[in-house]
C-alpha positions in Angstrom: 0.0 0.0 0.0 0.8 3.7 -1.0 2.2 5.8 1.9 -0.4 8.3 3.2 -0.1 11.9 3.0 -1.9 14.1 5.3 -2.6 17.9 4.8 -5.3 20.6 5.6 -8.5 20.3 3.8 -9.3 23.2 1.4 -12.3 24.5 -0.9 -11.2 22.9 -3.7 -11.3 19.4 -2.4 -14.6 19.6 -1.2 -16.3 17.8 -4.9 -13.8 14.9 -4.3 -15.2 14.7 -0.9 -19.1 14.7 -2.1 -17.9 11.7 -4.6 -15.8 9.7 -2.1 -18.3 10.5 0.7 -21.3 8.1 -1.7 -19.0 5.6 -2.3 -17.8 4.4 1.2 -18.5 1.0 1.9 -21.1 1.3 5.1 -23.0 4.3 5.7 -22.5 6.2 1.5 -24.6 8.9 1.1 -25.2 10.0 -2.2 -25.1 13.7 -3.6 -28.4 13.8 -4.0 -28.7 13.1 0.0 -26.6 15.5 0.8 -28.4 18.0 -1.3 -31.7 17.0 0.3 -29.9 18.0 3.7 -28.7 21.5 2.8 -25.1 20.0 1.6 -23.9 21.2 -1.4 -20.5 22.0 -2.9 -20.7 25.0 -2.2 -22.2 25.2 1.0 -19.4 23.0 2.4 -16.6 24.3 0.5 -18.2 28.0 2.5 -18.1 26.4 5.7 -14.4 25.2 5.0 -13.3 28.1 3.8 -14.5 30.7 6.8 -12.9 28.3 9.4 -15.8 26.7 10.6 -15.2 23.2 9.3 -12.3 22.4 9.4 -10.8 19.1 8.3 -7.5 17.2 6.6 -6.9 15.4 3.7 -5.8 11.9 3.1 -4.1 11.1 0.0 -2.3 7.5 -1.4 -0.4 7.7 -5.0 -2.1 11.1 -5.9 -5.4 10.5 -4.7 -7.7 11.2 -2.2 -8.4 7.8 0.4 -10.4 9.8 3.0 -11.2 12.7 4.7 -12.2 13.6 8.3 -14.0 17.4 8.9 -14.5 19.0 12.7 -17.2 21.5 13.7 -15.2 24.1 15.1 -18.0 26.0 17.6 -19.8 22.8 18.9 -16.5 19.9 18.6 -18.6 17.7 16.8 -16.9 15.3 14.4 -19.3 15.7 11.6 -18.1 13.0 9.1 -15.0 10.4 8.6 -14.8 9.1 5.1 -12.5 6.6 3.4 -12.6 4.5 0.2 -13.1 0.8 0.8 -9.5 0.1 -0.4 -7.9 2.5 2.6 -10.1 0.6 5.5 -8.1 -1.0 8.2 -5.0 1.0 7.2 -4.9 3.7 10.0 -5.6 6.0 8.3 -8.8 6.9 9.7 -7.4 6.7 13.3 -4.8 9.1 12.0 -7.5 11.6 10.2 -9.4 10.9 13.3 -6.9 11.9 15.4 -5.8 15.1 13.9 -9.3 16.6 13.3 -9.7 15.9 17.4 -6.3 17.2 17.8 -7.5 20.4 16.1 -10.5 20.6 17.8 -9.1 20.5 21.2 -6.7 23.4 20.1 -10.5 25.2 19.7 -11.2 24.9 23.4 -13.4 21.9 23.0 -12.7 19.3 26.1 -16.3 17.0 25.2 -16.1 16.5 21.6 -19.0 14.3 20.2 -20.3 12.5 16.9 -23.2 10.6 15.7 -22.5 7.0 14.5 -24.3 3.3 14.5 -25.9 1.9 17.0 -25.8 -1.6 15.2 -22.5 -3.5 16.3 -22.1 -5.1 12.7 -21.5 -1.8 11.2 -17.5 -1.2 11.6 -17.7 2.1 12.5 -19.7 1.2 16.4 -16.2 -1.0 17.2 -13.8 1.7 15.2 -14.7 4.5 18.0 -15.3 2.5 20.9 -11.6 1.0 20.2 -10.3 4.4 20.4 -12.1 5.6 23.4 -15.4 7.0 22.4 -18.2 6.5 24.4 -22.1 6.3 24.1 -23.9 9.0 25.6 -27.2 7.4 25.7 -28.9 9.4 23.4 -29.4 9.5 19.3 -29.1 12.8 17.2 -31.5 13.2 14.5 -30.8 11.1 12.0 -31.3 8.0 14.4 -27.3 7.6 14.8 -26.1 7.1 18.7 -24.2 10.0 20.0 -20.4 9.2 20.9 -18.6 11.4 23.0 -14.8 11.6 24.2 -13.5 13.3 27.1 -10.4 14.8 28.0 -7.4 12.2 29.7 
């Protein structure tokens, strides 16, 4: 496998991110989902672009494998994203990372996200594994609120 590169996300990745974000294996959502929500090229490539979503980049041979984006005012993890290929390289753990990493540097000590409540689904074990914890609660789109704490 490739080595991984990691840098800040910008504007103009955002359309790559739309395309890779309906193709992951569990949990794709399709542009036309997104759009239904409010989520647009443009609208995210805004929210990136004034600071207020924040995210990095991972890239293999020239391409994008993933992405991870941060809410900076609330310290919600709004979305981690990798092709099928990149899964169970670490480089989600490592996107993961940094985007909480950044958040922290915001001030955030609770930082939360929604995710699967079904334990088949790889993402329930993924965040659990690194230290996540359920909150007891479900945002609105029926996902189980995670949250991690400080130490």
């Amino acid at each position: 496998m490739s080595a991984f590169f990691y840098r800040p996300a910008t504007p103009a990745d955002i359309a790559e991110c739309v395309r890779i974000r309906g193709l992951t294996r569990e949990n794709a959502v399709s542009e036309e989902r997104l759009r239904s929500l409010g989520i647009t090229v443009a609208s995210w490539s805004a929210d990136v672009e004034s600071g207020r979503l924040p995210g990095f980049i991972c890239e293999a041979a020239g391409q994008m494998a993933g992405y991870c984006f941060g809410d900076k005012r609330t310290g919600e993890v709004v979305v981690l994203a990798m092709l099928p290929a990149f899964e169970g390289s670490g480089a989600g753990r490592n996107l993961l990372n940094l985007v909480v990493g950044q958040l922290r540097g915001f001030g955030h000590q609770r930082l939360f996200l929604g995710c699967s409540a079904d334990p088949g689904c790889r993402s329930h074990g993924f965040y659990r594994h690194l230290g996540w914890r359920s909150t007891g609660s479900v945002d609105h789109f029926g996902d189980e609120l995670l949250e991690l704490l400080p130490g």
